[in-house]
C-alpha positions as CSV (number, residue, x, y, z in Angstrom):
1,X,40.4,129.6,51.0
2,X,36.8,130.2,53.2
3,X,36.2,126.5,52.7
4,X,37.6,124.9,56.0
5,X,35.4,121.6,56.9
6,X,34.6,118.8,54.8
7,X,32.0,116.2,55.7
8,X,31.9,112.8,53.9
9,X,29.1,110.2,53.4
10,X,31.2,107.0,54.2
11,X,29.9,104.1,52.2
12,X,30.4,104.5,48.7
13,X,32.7,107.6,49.3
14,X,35.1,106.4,51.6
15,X,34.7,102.7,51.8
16,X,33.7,100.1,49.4
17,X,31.2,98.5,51.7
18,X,28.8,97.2,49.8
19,X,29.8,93.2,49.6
20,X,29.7,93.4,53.4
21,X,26.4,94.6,53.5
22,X,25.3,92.2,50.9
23,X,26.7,89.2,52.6
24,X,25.1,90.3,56.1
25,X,22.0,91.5,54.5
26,X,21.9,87.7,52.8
27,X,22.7,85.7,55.9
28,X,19.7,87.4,57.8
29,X,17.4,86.4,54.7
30,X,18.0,83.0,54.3
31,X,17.5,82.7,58.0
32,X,14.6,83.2,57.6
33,X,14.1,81.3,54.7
34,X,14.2,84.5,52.2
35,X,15.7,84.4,48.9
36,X,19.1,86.5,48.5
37,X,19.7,90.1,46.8
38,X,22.2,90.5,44.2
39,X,24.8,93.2,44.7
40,X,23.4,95.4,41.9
41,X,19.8,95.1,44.3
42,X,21.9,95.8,47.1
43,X,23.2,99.0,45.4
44,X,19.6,100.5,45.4
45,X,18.8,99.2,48.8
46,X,21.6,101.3,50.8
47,X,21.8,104.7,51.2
48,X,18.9,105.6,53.9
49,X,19.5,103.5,56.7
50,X,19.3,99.6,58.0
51,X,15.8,99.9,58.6
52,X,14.9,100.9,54.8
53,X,17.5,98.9,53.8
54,X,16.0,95.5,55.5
55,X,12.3,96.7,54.5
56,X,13.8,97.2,50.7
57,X,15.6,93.5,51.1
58,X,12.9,92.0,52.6
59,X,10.2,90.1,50.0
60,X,6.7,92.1,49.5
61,X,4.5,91.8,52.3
62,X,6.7,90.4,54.8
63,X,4.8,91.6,58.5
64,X,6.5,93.8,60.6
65,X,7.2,91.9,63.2
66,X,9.3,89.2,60.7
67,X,11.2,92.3,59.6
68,X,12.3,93.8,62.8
69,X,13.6,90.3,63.8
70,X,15.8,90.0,60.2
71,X,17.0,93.4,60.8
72,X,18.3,92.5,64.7
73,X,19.9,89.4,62.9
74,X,21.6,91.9,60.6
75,X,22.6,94.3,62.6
76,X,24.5,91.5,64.7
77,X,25.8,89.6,62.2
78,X,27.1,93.2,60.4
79,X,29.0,94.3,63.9
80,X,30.9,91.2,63.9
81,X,31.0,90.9,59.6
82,X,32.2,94.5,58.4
83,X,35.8,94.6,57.6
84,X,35.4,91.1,55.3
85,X,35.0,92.1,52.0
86,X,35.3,96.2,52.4
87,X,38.1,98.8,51.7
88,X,38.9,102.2,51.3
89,X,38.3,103.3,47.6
90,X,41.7,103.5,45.9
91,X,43.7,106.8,46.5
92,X,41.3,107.7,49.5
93,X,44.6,107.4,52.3
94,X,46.5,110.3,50.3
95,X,43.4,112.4,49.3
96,X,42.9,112.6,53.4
97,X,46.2,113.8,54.0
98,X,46.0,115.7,51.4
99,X,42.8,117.4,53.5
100,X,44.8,117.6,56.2
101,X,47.9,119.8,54.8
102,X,45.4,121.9,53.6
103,X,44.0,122.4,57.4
104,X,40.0,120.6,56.7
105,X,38.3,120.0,59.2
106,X,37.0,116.6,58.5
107,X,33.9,114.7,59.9
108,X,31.8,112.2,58.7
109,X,28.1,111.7,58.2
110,X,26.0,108.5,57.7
111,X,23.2,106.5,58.1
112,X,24.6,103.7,59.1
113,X,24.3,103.0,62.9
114,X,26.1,105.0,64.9
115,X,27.9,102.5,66.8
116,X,29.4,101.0,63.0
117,X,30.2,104.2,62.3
118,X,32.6,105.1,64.9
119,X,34.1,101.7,65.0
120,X,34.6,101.6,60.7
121,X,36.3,105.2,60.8
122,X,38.9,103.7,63.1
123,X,39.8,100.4,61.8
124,X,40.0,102.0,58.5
125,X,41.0,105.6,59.1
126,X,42.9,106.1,62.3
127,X,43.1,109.2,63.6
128,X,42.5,110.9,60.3
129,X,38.8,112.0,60.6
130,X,38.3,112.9,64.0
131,X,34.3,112.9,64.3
132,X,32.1,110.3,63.0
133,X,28.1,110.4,63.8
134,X,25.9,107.5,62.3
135,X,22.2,106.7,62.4
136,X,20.7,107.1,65.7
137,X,17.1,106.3,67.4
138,X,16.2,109.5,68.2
139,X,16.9,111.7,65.2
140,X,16.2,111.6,61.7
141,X,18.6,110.3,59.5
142,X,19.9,112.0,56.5
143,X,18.9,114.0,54.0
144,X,17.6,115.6,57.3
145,X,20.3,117.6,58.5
146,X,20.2,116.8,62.5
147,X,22.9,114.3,62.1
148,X,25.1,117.0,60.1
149,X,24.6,119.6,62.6
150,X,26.4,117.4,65.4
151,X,29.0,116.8,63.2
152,X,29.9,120.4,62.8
153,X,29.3,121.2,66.2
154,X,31.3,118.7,67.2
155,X,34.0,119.9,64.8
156,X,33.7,123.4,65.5
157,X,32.4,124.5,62.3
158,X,29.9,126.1,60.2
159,X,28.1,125.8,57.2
160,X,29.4,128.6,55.5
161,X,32.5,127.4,55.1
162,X,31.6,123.7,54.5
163,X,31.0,121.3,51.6
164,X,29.5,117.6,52.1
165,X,31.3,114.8,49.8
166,X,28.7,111.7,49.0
167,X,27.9,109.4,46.1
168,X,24.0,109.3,46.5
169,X,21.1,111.6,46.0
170,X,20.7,111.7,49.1
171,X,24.0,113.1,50.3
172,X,22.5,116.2,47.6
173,X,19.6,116.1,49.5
174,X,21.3,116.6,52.6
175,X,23.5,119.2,51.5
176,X,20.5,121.2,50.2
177,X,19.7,120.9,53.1
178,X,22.2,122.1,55.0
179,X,22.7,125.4,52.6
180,X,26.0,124.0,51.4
181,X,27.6,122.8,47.9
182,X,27.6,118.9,47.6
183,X,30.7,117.5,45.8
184,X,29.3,114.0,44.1
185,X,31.6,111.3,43.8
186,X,31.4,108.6,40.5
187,X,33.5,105.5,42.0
188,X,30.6,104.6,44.7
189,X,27.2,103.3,44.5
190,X,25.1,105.0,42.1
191,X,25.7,105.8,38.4
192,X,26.6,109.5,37.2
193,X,23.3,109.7,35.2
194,X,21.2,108.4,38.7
195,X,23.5,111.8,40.0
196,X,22.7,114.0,37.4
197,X,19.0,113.3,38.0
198,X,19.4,114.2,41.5
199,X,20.6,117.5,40.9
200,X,24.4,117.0,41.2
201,X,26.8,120.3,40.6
202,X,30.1,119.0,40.9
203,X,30.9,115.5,39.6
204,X,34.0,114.2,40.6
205,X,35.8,110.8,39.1
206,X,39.2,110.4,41.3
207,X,40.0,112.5,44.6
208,X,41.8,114.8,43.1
209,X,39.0,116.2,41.4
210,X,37.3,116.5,45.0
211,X,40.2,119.0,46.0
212,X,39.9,120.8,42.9
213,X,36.1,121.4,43.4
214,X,36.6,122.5,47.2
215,X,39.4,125.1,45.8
216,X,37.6,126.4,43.3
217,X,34.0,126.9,45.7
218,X,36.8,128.7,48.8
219,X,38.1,131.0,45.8
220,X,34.4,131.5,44.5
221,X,32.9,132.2,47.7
């Protein structure tokens, strides 16, 4: 096979983390006197970042200066908040070994903070994905493909012979960006049509259908 590295989005491929983000996103709100989001707003609120996440959650109008201080209450209140509610999808502990027999190099990619990042791959994956780069100050955040590029550096790898796995249009984004195939998961946060419309190639509904997509791209390459 020339595919060797996989890159994953984390929430809504990996992890289930979206009642966690609800319930933090929620708490900072109604401290400041804001009505709550559903988890079905929630859903459309993720996906680029805290920052565009808060100004998404936030009601219309809020001033900036309101919105930066319910985003610091998030962030804290996420740190200490994020392994209440969330899991690893169903099957996701086998499909990684699974990965790993077939020698991936795995890494993974998100817009989450950086600092959440790291700690969520550990508590919920060990030692199975070695690299983990979130959301940072100073770069762009995906679909730019900066916080890609350290992944596969840090990896040792190379876009030709890499795939991203995410469940958003803007994992698709990202991948376009980055010259490689995007594999487009079903189980996470947006529906198969919202994928479709994005541009998706490969639509996969369990894990296994992951590994069957990154065989058939090596043997295609």
């Amino acid at each position: 096979m020339d595919i060797n590295t996989v890159l994953f989005d984390l929430d809504g491929t990996l992890l289930d983390t979206l009642e966690d983000l609800m319930d933090s996103t929620n708490f900072a709100l109604e401290s400041f006197g804001m009505p709550k989001r559903s988890l079905e707003e929630m859903r459309n609120f993720v996906g680029r970042g805290v920052n565009i996440q808060i100004k998404r959650a936030v009601p219309e109008g809020t001033d900036e200066e309101t919105e930066s201080k319910v985003l610091e209450v998030f962030k804290k209140h996420y740190l200490e908040n994020s392994h209440n509610k969330t899991r690893l999808y169903d099957g996701i502990p086998e499909f990684l070994e699974k990965l790993d027999l077939m020698g991936m190099k795995l890494g993974i990619v998100s817009n989450k903070i950086d600092e959440s990042i790291k700690e969520l791959n550990r508590y919920y994956m060990g030692d199975r994905i070695p690299v983990a780069v979130g959301g940072r100050d100073d770069l762009p955040k995906k679909p730019a493909r900066d916080l890609a590029d350290i992944a596969l550096e840090e990896l040792g790898a190379d876009t030709a012979y890499a795939v991203f796995v995410g469940d958003s249009d803007v994992d698709i984004l990202t991948a376009k960006n980055l010259g490689i195939p995007c594999i487009s998961v079903t189980w996470g946060f947006r529906s198969e049509e919202e994928l479709l419309e994005a541009g998706a190639k490969y639509l996969a509904n369990t894990p296994d259908e992951v590994i069957r997509f990154i065989k058939e791209l090596g043997e295609n390459k």
